[in-house]
FIVOKOL-527844 format. One line per field, with one value per residue: residue in three letters; chain; z, x, y of N, C-alpha, C in turn. Coordinates in steps of 0.2 Angstrom, whole numbers, plus 5000, padded with zeros to 4 digits. Atoms other than C-alpha are relative to their C-alpha. Layout:
res = [ALA ...] $
chain = [A ...] $
nz = [Z ...] $
nx = [X ...] $
ny = [Y ...] $
caz = [Z ...] $
cax = [X ...] $
cay = [Y ...] $
cz = [Z ...] $
cx = [X ...] $
cy = [Y ...] $
REM end
This chain:
res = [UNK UNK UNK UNK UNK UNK UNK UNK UNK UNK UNK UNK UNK UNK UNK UNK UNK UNK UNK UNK UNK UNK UNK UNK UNK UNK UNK UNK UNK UNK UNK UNK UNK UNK UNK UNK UNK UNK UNK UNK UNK UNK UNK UNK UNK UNK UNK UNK UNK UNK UNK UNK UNK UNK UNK UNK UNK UNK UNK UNK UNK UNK UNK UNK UNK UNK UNK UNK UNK UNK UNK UNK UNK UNK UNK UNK UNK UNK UNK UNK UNK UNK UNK UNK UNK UNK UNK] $
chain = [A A A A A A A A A A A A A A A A A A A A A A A A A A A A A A A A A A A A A A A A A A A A A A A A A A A A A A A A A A A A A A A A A A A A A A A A A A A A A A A A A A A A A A A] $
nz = [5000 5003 4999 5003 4995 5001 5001 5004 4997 5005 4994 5008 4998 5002 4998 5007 5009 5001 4994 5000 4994 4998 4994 4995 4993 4997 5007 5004 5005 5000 5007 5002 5005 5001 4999 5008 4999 4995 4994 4998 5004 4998 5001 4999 5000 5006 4997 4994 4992 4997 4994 4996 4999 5003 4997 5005 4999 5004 5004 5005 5003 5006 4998 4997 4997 5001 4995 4998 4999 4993 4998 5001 5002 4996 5005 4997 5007 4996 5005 5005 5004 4999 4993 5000 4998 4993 5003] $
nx = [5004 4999 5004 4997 5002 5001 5006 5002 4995 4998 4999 5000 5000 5003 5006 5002 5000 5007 5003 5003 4994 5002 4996 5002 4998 5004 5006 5000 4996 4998 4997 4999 4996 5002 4995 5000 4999 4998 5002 4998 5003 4997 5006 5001 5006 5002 4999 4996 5005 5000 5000 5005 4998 5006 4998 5000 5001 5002 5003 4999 5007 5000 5005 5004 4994 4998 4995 5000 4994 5001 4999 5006 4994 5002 4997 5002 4996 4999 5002 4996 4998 4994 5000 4997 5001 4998 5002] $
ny = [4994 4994 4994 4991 4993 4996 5005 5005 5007 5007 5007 5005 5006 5007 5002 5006 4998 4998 4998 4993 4996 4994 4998 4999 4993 5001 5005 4998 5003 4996 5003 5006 5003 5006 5004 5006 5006 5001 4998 4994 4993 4992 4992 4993 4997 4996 4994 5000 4999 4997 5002 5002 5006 5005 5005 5002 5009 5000 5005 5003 5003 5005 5005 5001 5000 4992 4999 4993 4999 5001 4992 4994 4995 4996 4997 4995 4996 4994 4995 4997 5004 4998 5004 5006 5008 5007 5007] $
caz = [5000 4994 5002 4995 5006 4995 4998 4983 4986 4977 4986 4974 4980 4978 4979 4971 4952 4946 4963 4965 4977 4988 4997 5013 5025 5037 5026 5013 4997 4993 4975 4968 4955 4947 4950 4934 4933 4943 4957 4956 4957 4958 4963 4963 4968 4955 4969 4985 5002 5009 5025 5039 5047 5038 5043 5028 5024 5010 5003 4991 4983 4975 4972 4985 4995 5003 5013 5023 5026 5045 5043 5042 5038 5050 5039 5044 5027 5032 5028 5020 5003 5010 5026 5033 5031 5046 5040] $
cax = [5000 5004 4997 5002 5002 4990 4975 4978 4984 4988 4986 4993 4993 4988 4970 4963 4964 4947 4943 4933 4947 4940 4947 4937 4935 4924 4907 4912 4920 4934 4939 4939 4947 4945 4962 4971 4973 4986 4979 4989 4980 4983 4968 4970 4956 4949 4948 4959 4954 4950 4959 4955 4958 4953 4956 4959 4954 4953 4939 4940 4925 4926 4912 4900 4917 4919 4937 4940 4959 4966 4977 4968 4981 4977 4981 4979 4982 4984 4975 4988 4995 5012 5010 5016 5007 5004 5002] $
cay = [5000 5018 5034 5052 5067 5073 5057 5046 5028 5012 4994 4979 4963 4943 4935 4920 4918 4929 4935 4953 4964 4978 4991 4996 5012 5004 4997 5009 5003 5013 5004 4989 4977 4960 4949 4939 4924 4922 4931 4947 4965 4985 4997 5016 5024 5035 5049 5053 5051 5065 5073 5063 5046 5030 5011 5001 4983 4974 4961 4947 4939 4922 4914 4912 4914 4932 4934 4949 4953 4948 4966 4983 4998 5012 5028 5047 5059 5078 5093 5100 5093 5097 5087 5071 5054 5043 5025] $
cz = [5000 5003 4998 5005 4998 5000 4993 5001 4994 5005 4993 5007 4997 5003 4997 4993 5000 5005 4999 5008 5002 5004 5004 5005 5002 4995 4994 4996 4997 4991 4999 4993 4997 5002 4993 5003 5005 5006 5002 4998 5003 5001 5001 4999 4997 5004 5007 5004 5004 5006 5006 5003 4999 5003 4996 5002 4993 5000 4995 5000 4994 4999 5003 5007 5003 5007 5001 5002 5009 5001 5000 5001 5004 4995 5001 4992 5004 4995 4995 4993 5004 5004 4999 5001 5005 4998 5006] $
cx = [5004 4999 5002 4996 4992 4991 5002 5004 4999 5001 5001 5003 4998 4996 4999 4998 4990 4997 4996 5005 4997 5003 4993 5000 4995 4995 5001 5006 5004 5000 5001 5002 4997 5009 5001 4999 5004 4999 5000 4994 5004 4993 5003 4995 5001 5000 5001 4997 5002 5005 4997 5003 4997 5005 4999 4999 4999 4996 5000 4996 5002 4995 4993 5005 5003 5005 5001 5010 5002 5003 4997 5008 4997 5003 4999 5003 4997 4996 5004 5004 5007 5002 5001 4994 5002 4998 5002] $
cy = [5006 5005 5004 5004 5004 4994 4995 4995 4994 4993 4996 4997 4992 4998 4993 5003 5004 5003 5006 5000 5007 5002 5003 5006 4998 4996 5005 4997 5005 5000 4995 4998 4993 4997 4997 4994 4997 5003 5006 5006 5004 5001 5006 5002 5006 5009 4998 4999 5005 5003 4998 4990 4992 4992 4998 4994 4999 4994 4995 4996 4996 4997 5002 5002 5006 4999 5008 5000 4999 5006 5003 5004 5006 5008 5010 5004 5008 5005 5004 4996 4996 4994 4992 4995 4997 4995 4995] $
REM end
């Protein structure tokens, strides 16, 4: 995972082959993906996250099969562009 001073992030990882991958603030879906074949994805959400503190997770949906992540990414992005990222 990715975060920029400015809100915008990037998570790439490995799921099962064909899964659906989501990213998470809570029940809200931040951005989602489809996985290859091999498993591998990227999402960057389409628009930043706001200032403010958000707790990341992700989902992955195979099937009938919905896996929730045992991590979660804890992430604070600053009012300021300029400012520092707490991850």
């Amino acid at each position: 995972m990715r975060v920029e001073g400015n809100g915008s992030i990037v998570i790439a990882g490995n799921a099962a082959p064909n899964s659906k991958v989501e990213i998470l603030s809570g029940t809200t879906v931040l951005g989602s993906t489809v996985t290859g074949p091999d498993g591998a994805f990227v999402i960057v959400l389409d628009d930043p996250l706001k200032p403010g503190d958000y707790t990341i997770a992700l989902r992955s949906t195979t099937g009938d099969v919905v896996t929730s992540s045992v991590q979660t990414a804890v992430v604070s992005v600053p009012k300021d562009a300029a400012g520092q990222v707490l991850a």
